[in-house]
ZAKE-407988 format. One record per residue: residue in one letter; chain; x, y, z of N, C-alpha, C in turn. Coordinates in Angstrom, 1 decimal. Atoms other than C-alpha are relative to their C-alpha. Layout:
<rs>
R  resn  chain     n.x     n.y     n.z    ca.x    ca.y    ca.z     c.x     c.y     c.z
R     A      A       X       Y       Z       X       Y       Z       X       Y       Z
...
</rs>
This chain:
<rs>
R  resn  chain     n.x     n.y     n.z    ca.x    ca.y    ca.z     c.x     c.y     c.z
R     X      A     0.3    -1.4    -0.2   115.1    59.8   -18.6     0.9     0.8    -1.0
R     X      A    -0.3    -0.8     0.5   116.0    62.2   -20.8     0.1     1.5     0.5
R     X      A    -0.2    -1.7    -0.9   117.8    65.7   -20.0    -0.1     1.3    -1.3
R     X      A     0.4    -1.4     1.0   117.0    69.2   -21.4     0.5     1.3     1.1
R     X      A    -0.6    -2.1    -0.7   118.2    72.6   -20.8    -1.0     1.0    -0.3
R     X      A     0.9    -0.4     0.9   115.8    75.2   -21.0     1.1     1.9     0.8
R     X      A    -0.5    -1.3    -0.9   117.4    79.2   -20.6    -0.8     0.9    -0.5
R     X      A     1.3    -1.3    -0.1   115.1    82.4   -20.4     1.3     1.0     0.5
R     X      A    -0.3    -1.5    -0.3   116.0    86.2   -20.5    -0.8     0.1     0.7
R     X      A     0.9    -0.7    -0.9   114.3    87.7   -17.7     0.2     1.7    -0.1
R     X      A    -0.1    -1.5     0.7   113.6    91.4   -18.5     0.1     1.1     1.2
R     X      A    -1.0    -0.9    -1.0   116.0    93.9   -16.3    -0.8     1.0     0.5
R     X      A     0.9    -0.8    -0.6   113.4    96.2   -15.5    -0.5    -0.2     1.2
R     X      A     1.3     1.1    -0.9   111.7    94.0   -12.9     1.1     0.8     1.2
R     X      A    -0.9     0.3    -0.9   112.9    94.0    -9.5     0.7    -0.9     0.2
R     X      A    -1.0     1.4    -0.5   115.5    91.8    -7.7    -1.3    -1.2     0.3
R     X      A     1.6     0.7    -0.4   111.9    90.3    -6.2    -0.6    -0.8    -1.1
R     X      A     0.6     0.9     1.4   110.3    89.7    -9.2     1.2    -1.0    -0.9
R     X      A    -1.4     1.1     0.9   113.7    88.2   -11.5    -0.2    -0.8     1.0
R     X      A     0.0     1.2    -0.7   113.8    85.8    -8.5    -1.3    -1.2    -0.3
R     X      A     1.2     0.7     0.3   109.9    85.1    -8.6    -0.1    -0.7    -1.2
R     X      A     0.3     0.5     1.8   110.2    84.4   -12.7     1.1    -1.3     0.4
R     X      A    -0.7     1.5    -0.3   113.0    81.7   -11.6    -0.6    -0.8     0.8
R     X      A     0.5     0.7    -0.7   111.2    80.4    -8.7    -1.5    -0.7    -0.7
R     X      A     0.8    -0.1     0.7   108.2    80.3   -10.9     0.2    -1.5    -0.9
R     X      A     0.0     1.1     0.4   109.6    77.9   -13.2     0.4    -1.4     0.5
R     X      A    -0.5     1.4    -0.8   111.6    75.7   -10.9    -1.3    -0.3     0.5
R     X      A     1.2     0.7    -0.8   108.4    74.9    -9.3    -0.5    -1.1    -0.6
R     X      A     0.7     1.0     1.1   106.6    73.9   -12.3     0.8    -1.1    -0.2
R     X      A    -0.7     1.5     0.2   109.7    71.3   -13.0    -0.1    -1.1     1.1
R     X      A    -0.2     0.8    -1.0   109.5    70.3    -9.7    -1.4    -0.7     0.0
R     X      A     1.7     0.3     0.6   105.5    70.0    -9.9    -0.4    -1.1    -0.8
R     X      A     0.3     1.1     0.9   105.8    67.6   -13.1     1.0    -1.1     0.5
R     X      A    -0.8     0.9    -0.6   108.4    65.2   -11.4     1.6     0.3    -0.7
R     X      A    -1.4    -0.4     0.5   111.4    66.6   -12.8     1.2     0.0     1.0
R     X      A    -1.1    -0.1    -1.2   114.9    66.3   -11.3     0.7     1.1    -0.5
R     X      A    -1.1    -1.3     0.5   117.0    69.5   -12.0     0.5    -0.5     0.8
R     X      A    -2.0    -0.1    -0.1   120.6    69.2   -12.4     0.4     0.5     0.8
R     X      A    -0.4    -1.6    -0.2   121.5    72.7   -12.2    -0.1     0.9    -0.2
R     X      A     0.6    -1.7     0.5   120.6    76.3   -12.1     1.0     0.7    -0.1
R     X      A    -1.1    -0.8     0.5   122.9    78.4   -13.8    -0.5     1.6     0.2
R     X      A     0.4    -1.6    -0.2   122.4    82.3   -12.4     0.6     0.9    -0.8
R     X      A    -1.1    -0.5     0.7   124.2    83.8   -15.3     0.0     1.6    -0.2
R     X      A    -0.2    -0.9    -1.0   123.2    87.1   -13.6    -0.4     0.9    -1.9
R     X      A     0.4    -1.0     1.3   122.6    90.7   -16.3     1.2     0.2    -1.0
R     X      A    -0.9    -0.1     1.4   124.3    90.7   -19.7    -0.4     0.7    -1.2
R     X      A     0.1    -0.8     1.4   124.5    92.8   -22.9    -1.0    -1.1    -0.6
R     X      A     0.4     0.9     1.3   122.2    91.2   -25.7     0.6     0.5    -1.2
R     X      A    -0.7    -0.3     1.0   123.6    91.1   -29.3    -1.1     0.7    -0.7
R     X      A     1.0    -0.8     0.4   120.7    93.1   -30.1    -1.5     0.3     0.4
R     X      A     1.1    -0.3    -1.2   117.8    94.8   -28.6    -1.2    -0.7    -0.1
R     X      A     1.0     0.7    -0.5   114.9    92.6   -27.3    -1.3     1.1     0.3
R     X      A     0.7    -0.3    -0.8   111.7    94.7   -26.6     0.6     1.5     0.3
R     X      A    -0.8    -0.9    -0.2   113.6    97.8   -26.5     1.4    -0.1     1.0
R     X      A    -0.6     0.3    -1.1   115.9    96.4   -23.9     1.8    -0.6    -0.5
R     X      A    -0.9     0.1     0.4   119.6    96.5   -24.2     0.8    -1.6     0.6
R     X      A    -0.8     1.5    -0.7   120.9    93.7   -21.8    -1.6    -0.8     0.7
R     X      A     1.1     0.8    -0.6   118.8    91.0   -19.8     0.5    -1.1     1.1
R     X      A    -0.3     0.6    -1.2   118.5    88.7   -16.7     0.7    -1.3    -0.6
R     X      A    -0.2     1.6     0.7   120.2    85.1   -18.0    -0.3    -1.2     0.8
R     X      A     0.1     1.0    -0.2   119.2    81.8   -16.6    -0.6    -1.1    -0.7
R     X      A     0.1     1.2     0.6   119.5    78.5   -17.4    -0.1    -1.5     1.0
R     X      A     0.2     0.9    -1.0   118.0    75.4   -15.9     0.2    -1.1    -0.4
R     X      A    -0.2     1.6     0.8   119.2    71.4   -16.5    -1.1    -1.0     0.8
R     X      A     0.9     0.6    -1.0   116.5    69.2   -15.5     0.0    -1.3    -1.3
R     X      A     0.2     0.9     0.7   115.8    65.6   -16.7    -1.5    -0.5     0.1
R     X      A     1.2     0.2     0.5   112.7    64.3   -17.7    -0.7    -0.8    -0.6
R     X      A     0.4     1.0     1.0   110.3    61.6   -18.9    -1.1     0.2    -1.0
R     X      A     0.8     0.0     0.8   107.4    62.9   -20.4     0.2     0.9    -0.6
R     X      A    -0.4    -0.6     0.8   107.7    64.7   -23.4    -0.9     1.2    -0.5
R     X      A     0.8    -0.4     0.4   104.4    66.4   -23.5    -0.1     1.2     1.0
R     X      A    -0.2    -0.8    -1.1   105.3    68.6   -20.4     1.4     1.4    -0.5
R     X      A    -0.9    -0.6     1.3   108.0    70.2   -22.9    -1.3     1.6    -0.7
R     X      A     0.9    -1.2     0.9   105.5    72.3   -25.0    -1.1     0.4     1.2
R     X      A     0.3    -0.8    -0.8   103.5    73.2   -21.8     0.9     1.2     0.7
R     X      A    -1.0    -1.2    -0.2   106.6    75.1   -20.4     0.2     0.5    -0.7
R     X      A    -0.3    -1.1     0.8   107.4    76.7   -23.4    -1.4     0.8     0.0
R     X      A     0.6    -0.1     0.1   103.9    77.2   -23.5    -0.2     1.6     0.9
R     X      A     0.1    -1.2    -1.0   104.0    79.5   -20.1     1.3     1.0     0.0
R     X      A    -0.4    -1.1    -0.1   107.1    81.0   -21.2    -0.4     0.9    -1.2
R     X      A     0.2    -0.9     0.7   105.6    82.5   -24.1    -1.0     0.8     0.6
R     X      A     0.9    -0.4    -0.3   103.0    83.6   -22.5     0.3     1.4     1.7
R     X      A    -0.5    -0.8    -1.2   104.8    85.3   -19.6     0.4     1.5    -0.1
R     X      A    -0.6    -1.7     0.6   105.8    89.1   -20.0     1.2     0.5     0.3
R     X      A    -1.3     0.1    -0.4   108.8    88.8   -18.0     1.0    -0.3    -0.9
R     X      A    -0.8     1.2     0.8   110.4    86.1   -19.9     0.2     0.7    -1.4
R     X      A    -0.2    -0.9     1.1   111.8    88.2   -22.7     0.4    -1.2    -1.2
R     X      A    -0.2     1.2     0.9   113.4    85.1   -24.8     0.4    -1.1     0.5
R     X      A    -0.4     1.0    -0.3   113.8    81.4   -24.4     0.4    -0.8    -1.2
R     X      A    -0.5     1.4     0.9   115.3    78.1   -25.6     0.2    -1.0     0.6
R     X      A    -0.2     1.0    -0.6   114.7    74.9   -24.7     0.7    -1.1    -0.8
R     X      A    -0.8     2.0     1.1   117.3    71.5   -26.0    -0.1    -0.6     1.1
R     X      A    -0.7     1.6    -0.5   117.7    68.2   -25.6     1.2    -0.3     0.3
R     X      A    -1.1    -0.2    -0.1   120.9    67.5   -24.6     0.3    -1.7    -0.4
R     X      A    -0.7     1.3     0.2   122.7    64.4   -26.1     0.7     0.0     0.8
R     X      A    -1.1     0.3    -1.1   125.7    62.5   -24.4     1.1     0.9     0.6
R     X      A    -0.7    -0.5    -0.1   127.8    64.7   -25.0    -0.3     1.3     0.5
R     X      A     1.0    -0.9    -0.8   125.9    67.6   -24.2    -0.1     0.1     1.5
R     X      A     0.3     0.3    -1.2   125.3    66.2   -20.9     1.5     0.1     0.8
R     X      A    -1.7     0.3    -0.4   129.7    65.5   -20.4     0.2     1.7    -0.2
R     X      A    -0.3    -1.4    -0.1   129.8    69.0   -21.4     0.1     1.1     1.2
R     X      A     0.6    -0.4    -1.3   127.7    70.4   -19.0     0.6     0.0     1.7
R     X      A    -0.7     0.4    -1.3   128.9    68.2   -16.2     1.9     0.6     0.4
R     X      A    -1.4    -0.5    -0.2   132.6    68.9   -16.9     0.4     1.3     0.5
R     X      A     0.1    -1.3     0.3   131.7    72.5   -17.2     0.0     0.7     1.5
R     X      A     0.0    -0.1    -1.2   130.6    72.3   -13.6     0.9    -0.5     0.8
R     X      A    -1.6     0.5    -0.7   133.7    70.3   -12.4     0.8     0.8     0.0
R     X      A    -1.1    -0.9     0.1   135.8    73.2   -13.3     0.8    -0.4    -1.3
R     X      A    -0.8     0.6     0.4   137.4    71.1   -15.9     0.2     0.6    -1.9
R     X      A    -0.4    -0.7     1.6   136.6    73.5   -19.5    -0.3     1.3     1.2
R     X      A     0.4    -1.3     0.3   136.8    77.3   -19.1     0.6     0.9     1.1
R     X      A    -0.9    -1.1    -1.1   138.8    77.9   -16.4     1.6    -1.0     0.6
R     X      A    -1.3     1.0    -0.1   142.5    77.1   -16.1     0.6     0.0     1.6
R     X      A     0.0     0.0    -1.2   144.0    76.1   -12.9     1.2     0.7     0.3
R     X      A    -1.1    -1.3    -0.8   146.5    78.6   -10.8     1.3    -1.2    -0.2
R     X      A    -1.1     0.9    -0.2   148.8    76.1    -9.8     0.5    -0.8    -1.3
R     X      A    -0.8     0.3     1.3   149.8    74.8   -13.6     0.7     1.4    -1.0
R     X      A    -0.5    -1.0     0.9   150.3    78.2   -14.8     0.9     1.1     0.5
R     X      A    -1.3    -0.7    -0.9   152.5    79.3   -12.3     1.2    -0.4     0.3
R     X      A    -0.9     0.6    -0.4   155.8    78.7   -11.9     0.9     0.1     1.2
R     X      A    -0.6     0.2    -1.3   158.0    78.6    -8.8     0.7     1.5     0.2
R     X      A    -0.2    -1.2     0.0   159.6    82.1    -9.8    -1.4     1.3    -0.2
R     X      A     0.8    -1.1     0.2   156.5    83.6   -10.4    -1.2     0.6    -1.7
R     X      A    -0.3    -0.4     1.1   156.7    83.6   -14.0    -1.5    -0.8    -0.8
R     X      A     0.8     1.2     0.8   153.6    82.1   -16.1     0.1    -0.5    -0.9
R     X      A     0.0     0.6     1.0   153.4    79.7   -19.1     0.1     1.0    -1.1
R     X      A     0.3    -0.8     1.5   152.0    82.0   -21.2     0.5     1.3    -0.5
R     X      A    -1.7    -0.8     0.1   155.0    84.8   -20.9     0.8    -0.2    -0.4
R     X      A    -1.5     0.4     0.2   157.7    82.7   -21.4     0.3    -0.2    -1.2
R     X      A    -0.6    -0.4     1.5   157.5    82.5   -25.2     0.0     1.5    -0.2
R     X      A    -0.4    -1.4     0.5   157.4    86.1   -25.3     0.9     0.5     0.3
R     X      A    -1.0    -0.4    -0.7   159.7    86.6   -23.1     1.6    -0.4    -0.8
R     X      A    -1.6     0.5     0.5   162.4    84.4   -25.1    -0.5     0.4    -1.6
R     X      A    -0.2    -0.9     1.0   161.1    86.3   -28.3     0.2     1.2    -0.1
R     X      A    -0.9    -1.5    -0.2   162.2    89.3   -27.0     1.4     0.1     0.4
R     X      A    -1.6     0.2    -0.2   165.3    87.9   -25.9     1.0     0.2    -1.4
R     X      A    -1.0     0.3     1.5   166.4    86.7   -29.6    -0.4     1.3    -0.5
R     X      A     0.6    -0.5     0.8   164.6    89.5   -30.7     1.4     1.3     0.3
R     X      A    -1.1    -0.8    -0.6   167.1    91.8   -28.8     1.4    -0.1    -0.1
R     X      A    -1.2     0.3     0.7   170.1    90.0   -29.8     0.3     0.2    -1.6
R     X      A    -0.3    -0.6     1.1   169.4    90.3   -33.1     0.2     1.1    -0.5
R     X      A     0.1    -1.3     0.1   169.3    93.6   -32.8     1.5     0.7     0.6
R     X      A    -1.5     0.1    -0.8   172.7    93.8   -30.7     1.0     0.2    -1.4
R     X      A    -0.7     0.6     1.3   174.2    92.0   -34.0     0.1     1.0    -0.9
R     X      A     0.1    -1.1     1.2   173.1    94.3   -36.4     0.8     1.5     0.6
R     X      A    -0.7    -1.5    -0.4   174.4    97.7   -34.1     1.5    -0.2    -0.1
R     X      A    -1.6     0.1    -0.2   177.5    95.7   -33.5     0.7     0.1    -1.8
R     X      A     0.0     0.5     1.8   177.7    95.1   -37.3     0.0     1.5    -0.7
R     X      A    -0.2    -1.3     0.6   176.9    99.0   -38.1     0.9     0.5     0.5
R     X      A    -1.2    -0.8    -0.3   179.6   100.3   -35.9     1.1    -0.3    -0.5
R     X      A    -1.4     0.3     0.4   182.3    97.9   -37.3     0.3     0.5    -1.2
R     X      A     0.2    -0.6     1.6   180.9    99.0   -40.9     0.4     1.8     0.0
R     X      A    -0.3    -1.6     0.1   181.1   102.8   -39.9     1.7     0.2     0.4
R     X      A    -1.0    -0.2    -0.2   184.4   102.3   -38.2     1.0     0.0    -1.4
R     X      A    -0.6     0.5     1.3   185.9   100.6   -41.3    -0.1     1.4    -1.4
R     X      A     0.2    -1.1     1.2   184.3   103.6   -43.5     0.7     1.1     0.4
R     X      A    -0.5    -0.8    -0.4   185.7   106.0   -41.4     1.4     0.0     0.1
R     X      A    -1.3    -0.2     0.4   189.1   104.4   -41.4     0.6     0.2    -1.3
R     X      A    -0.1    -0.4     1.2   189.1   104.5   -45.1     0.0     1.1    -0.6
R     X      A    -0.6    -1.2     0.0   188.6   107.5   -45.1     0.6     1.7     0.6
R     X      A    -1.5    -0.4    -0.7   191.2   108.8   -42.8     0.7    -0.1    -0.6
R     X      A    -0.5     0.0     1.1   193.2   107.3   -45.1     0.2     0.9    -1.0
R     X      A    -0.1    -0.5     1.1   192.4   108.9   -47.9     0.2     1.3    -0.5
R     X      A    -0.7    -1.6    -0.5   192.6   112.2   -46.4     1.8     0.2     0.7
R     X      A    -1.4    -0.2    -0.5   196.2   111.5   -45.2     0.6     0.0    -1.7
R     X      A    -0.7    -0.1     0.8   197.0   110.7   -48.7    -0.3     0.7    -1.3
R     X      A    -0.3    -1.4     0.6   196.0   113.9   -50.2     0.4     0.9     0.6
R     X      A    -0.7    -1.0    -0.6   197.4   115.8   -48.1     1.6    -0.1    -0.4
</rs>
């Protein structure tokens, strides 16, 4: 069997009712050809990188389903072109890795870091603590250099103290 992804914009105008119906719509039809879907990904209303239809954002879902016959492929695209809802699609094949992606994706294991490694016992997270100790040095160097200007101004100023005692 072979797996495929297929994701559809559903167009934000609709109701909650209908966006559901355009998803239930196609899961049917997969289920209908003998298809096993993975996973439905609800990736809920998002901006588009440019307008669709007049339409600034749109509904996102994405479905993983696997599959034997290959001629059942260009009938679904078939009904999403033809749908009015369905503002844009894209269906792939997913290679191996494709597939480890996916799965991983859903294990939690890319895209989201876990609490408990990035915390430490005081509170403090990983990703602070280099800034934190470049603001330390960053602040001592700075220490150095005032301590360094006052010795320099003192020194100018004893000089000339000096120099006023000995024209007087």
């Amino acid at each position: 069997m072979r797996q495929y992804e297929v994701t559809f914009i559903v167009d934000p105008v609709l109701s909650d009712e209908e966006i559901k119906a355009t998803l239930e719509t196609y899961k049917d039809m997969l289920k209908n050809e003998g298809c096993e879907i993975v996973h439905i990904d609800e990736m809920g209303l998002r901006q588009l990188a440019y307008p669709i239809k007049r339409r600034n954002s749109g509904v996102y879902y994405c479905i993983e389903f696997k599959l034997d016959a290959l001629a059942f492929i260009d009938k679904l695209e078939l009904s999403l072109r033809r749908d009015e809802r369905v503002m844009r699609f894209l269906t792939v094949s997913l290679d191996k890795y494709g597939v480890k992606y996916n799965e991983d994706k859903r294990n939690g294991l890319i895209g989201k870091k876990k609490k408990e490694e990035d915390k430490k016992e005081d509170g403090e997270t990983k990703s602070s603590r280099p800034a934190k100790a470049k603001k330390a040095t960053d602040e001592k160097e700075v220490l150095k250099k005032v301590v360094a200007a006052k010795e320099t101004l003192a020194a100018v100023s004893d000089d000339s103290a000096s120099a006023e005692q000995e024209e007087e």
